[in-house]
N, C-alpha and C positions, 0 to 999 in steps of 0.2 A: 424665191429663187434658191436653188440647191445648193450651197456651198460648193465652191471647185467648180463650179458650172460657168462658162466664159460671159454670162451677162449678169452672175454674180461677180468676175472679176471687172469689169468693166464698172458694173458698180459703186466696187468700195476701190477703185479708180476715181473714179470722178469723187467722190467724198475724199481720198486722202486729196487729192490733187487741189480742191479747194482749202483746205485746209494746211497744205504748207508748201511749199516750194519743192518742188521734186522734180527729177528725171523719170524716165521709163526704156528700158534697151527693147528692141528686137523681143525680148521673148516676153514679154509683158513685167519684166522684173524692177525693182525701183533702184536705179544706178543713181549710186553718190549719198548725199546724204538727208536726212527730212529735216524740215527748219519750218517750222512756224512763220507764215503767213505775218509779216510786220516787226518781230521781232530777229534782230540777227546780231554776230558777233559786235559791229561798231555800238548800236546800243547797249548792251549789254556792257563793256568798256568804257560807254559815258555815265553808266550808271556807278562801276567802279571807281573812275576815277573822280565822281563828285566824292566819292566817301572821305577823301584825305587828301591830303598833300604831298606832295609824291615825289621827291627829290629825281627818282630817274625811274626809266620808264623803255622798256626793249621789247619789241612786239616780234617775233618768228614766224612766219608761215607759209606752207608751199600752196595752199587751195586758193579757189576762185573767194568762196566766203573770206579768206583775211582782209581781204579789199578792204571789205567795212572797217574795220579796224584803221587800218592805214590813211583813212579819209577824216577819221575822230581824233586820230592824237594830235598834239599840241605837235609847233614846228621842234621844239627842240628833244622831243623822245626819237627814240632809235626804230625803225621800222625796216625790217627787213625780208625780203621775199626769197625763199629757196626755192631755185631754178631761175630759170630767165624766161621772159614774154614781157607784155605791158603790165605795168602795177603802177600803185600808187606809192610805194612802200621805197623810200630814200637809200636802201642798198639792197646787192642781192648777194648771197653766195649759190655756188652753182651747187651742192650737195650735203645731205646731212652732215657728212664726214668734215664739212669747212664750219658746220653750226656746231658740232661738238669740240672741234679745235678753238675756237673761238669762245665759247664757256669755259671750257679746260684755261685759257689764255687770262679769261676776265677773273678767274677764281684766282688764280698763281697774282695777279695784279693787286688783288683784294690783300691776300697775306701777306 
């Protein structure tokens, strides 16, 4: 099959496509982002947080993948989702601009 040839791209379609979790737009391009097939953020997080003990614990994220995340943590870590829809995630801010206010807030708290 010739490289650049459309049942060459069809091809290593269907191989990426089993191989991780993806999108595809209109023009055959891979919209979003590649994630391995069984492995995603919330694992990766259970994996983390077996390593220690963790006095506290604040999860940030605006994508579909934080989900996992927000589904692993313990009730009392911070989970928050930037932007508004459904989540899993115990608060939201509506914009970056309220997640770096709110760092900026927890750092001036700390000193």
């Amino acid at each position: 099959i010739a490289r650049g040839s459309r049942s060459y791209c069809s091809t290593v379609k269907i191989i990426v496509s089993s191989m991780y979790c993806c999108r595809w737009n209109h023009l055959g391009d891979i919209n979003g982002s590649l994630i391995f097939t069984g492995i995603n953020k919330g694992k990766a997080t259970m994996h983390w947080m077996s390593k220690a003990r963790w006095d506290f614990i604040i999860s940030i994220g605006d994508d579909w993948t934080d989900e996992d995340i927000y589904e692993v943590l313990p009730e009392w870590a911070y989970s928050i989702k930037v932007g508004f829809g459904p989540t899993k995630a115990r608060f939201n801010l509506p914009s970056y601009r309220e997640v770096r206010k709110l760092l900026k807030d927890m750092i001036e708290i700390k000193s």
